[in-house]
Residue, then its C-alpha position, 0 to 999 in steps of 0.5 A: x581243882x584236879x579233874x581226872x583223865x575220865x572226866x577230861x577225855x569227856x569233856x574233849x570229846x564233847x567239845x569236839x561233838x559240839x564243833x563237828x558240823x551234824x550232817x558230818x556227824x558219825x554215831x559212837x560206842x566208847x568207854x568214855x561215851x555213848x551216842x544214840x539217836x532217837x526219832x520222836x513223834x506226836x501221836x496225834x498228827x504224825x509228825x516228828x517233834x523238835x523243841x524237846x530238851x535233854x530234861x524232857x528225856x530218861x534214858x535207861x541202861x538195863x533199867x538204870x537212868x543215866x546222866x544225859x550229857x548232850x541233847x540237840x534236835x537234828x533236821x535233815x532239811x528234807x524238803x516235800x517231793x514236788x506234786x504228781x505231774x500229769x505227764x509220765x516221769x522221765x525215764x534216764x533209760x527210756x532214750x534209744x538202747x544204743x545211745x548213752x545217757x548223761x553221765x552223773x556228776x561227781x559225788x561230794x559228801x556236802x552235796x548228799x542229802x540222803x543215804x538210802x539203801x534197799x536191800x533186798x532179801x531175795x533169797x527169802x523171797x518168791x519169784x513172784x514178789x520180786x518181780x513187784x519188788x521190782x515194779x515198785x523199786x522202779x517208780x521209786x526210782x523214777x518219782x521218789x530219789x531226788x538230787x543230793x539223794x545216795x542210793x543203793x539196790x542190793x540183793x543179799x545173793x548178790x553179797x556185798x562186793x563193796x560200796x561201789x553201789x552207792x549213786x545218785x545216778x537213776x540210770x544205774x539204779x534202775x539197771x540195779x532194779x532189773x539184775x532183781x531176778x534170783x538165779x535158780x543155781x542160787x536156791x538150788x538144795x539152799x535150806x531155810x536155816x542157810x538163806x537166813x544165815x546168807x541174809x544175815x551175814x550180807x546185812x551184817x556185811x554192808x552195816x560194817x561197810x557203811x559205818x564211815x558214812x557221814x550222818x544218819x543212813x536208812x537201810x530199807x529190808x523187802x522181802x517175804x520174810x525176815x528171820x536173822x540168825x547167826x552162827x552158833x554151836x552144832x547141834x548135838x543129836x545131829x552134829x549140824x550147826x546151829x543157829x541163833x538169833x542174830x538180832x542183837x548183832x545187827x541192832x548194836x551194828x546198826x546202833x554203831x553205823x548211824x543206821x535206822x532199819x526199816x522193813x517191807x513185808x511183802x507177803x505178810x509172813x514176818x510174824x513179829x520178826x520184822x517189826x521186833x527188828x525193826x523197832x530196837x533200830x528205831x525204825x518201823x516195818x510196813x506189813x504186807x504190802x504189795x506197794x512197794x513204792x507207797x510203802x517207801x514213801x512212808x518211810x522217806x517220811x519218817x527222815x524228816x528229823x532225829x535228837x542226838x543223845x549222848x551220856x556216859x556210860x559206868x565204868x563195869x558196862x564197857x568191857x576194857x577187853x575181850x574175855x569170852x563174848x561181851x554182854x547185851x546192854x538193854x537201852x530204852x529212850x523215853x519222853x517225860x511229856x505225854x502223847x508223844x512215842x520215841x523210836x531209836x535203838x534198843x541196846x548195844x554189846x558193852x565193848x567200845x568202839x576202841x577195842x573192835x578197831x585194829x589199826x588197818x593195813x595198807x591193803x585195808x585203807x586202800x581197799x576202802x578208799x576203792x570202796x567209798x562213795x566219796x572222792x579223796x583228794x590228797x592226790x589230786x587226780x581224775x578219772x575218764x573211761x570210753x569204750x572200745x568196740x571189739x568184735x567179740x569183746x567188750x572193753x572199757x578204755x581207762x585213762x587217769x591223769x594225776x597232778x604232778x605236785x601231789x607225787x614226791x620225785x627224788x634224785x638229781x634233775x637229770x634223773x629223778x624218779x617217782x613211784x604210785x601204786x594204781x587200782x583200777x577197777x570197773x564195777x557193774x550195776x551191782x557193784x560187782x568188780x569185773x575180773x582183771x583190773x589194775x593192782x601194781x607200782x608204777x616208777x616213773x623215771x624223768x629228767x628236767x624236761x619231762x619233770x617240768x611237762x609232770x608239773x605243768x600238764x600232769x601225769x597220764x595212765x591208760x589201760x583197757x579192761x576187759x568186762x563180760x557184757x554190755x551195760x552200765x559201768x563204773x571204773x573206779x580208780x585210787x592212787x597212792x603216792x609212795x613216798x608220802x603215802x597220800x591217796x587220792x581217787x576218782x572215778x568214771x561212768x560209762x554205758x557199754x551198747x548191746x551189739x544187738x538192734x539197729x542203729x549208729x553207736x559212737x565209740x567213747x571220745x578220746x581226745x589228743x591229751x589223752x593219748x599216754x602209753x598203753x600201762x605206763x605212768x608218763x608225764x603228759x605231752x599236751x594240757x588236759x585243761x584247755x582255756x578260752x580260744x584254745x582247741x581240744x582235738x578228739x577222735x572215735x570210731x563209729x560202729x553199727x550192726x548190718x549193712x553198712x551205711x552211707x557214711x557221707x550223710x554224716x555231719x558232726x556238731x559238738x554241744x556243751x553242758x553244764x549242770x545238766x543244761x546245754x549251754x553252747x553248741x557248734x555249727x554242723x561239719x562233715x564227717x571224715x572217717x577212714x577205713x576202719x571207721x575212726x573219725x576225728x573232731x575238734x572244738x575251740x573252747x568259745x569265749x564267755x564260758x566260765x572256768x571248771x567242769x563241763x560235758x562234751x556231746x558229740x553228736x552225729x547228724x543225719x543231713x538230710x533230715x534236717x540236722x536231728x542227731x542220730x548217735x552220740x557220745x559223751x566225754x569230759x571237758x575241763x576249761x580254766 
């Protein structure tokens, strides 16, 4: 029997669905296919329900029922929050303002449970409620995100720069949290019709972004109003331009990113704006709370579970191409069983997914790699930032290692050259990028010597960069191979202390295998991985505000930890530091340590008061 080239191009894409792991799954709007989630719930307990079958379903595409292809119910494993502790949560900031905190670790797409974002609309919104949006997003912060749990806080004055925001680490969030104080330059002679325009273009902005995200996302809207319009002809009396509604955009966006849309109203002005919205995302809108932490809670509730429902759509509803703009298709989802309610998305624009994706240039997939939450490692590299401290600057020492397999040489042993291009950028607590940074090629030129230390210890990069104030940073770092055109990236956490209030600081620790030349991509002198017995020797320099302190009181000890718990530490030492304050340390890697990842703390220690740390720093440590 002959099966047609449609039929087959179904039947390969439905094979692949079925073979993808669902927690990796991306929603999609083709010709062939079209793949919706939809979230079903028991009227009577309030509870998502997970035994339907595709027969239980009618799906109708602008009033006619389709075929449906494929029906699964998809757990997100989300398990109950732990109960209220009587005690105060613990607050990753609450330690001295001058001492860092522990840095997260790493992103991995497997290890991520939830991907949250919380946008806020401050340009809709009072002052007055954002400062209990900003109580509320706090306690948030502190009771609700759990591990595993990738969260962003966003404000649409702020646009969005990138996905830079995206962090499991509570010290960055609720750092975002206080950048929530609107700018009065940012509503200076702004009319309604411009801030709902500026609101709908960020929201549209970061949907786009957040398309290549695995699984199903939640994008949560507070603010005082939500009226989304769009771009549309001037006004002929005025010669203004006009707007529209942009509700359609961001629903077939939202439908396209895997994303549910929920809203907070947090004046109870939303009308039927809000709630309209949300409902043709598959979402809900929680009206006029000033609650903002219990408001999230209910919505956390809802991502208990979704079906994943596909059915093909007919050949006239997918536009092979763009002639003038493409028609609004009205989707409803409906259960045949009584007593339950179905949410999902309401519709979508009748153009694949094919026809709105261009083949992207260079520029494009570098700039997302930078962008991305996730690491790529088909160059395998990793990243290590400390500050400096300058007297009226601020500045973050950036080092990068990248294994020397991953980078093709070419030429005769005794001359060969490779070549990378390198990003490097600092990001802030809202994702903005600080000016500056690295955009360029590296050669590196080697002969049989240095190609055989490339293979062994790997290649080093440093660079300083220059960032406008104190606080939380992440420098973000990809790589790409000339030659073969593979990329890898990776990244860095580092806190920057005011020069303001009393107290020790530490400047970022620099070990000996960090110690590159400044700009210039070479093969490293001595291994960055160290193994049991071996010593790893550091230096920093030691910084403080006021009269200067008695230095001989000092003591150094180094602590280890792994996954977040101290696991070893050393015997207290004397403090050495030379003129200009730079002190040196050293740790022999103890035996009984497992290969992989771990956090160097070096603290400094007070001996007259009984070995308590007075300042401290933290750096990486590999051990194989």
């Amino acid at each position: 029997m002959r099966i047609s080239l449609r039929r087959a191009l179904l039947f390969a894409a439905l094979s692949a669905v079925t073979a993808l792991a669902w927690q990796d799954y991306r929603l999609r709007v083709t010709g062939e296919l079209v793949e919706i989630d939809a979230t079903v719930i028991d009227d009577h307990g309030g509870y998502p329900v997970s035994y339907l079958k595709a027969s239980d379903f009618r799906i109708l595409l602008d009033g006619q029922p389709q075929e449906i292809k494929h029906c699964k119910f998809v757990s997100t494993n989300d398990v109950p929050p732990p109960p209220p502790s009587p005690d105060p949560p613990d607050d990753p900031l609450s330690a001295p303002a001058w001492q860092p905190v522990i840095p997260p670790p790493p992103i991995q797409p497997e290890h991520v449970n939830r991907i949250i974002v919380l946008f806020v609309g401050d340009l809709l919104t009072s002052s007055e409620s954002l400062t209990a949006i900003g109580d509320g997003l706090r306690k948030f912060v502190l009771e609700q995100v759990r591990p595993g749990d990738l969260v962003a806080i966003l404000r649409s004055s702020a646009g969005m720069g990138a996905l830079q925001d995206f962090t499991t680490d509570k010290g960055m969030l609720l750092a975002a949290v206080d950048q929530l104080r609107l700018p009065a330059t940012a509503l200076a002679g702004m009319t309604a019709d411009r801030a709902s325009l500026e609101t709908t273009a960020a929201l549209l902005q970061l949907l786009r972004r957040m398309t290549g995200l695995p699984g199903r996302k939640s994008v949560v809207l507070i603010s005082d109003s939500l009226r989304l319009t769009t771009p549309d002809e001037p006004d002929p009396s005025t010669g203004q331009p006009g707007v529209r509604d942009g509700t359609p955009t961001v629903v077939d966006q939202s439908l396209r990113a895997g994303v549910v849309l929920y809203a907070i109203d947090t004046h109870g002005t939303f009308s039927g704006d809000g709630a309209s919205l949300t409902a043709r995302t598959g979402g809900f809108t929680v009206a006029q709370s000033n609650r903002i932490d219990a408001a999230l809670a209910r919505v956390m509730a809802d991502r208990r579970g979704y079906y994943l429902l596909q059915f093909q759509p007919s050949a006239d509803a997918m536009q092979p191409k763009i002639a003038g703009p493409p028609e609004f298709h009205q989707l409803k989802v409906e259960t045949l069983r009584p007593g339950l309610t179905v949410r999902s998305h309401s519709g979508f624009f009748g153009i694949g997914d094919e026809y709105h994706n261009s083949t992207p240039t260079m520029a494009a997939i570098l700039s997302k790699a930078m962008e991305s939450p996730f690491p790529l490692s088909d160059i395998h590299l990793d990243a290590e930032a400390s500050y400096l401290a300058g007297k009226n600057s601020y500045l973050i020492r950036a080092t990068v290692y990248i294994d020397g397999h991953d980078v093709a040489f070419t030429g005769p042993p005794a001359h060969m050259t490779g070549s990378v291009h390198l990003f490097v950028r600092a990001f802030n607590a809202n994702g903005e990028a600080s000016a500056g940074g690295i955009d360029d090629t590296r050669r590196i030129d080697v002969d049989e010597s240095d190609y055989r230390r490339t293979l062994n210890y790997g290649l080093v990069y440093t660079t300083v960069l220059t960032v406008p104030k104190p606080g939380p940073y992440r420098v973000r770092v990809v790589c790409r191979d000339d030659g073969t055109g593979k990329i890898g990236t990776g990244s860095d956490f580092v806190a920057i202390p005011s020069t303001k209030g009393a107290g020790l600081r530490l400047s970022g620790i620099v070990f000996q295998h960090d110690l590159g030349i400044e700009n210039q991509l070479v093969p490293a002198s001595v291994p960055g991985v160290y193994s049991i017995g071996q010593t790893a020797r550091f230096s920093f320099q030691i910084s403080w505000n006021g009269a200067r302190p008695n230095l001989d009181r000092l003591e150094i000890r180094t602590r280890l930890y792994r996954g977040g718990a101290e696991v070893w530490h050393s015997i207290s030492a004397p403090v050495a530091a030379d003129p200009a304050n730079f002190a040196g340390g050293s740790l022999r890697v103890p035996a009984g340590l497992d290969p992989g990842d771990y956090l160097l703390r070096v603290d400094l220690e007070d001996k007259y008061t009984h070995g308590l740390p007075v300042a401290w720093q933290w750096a990486k440590l590999r051990v194989r």
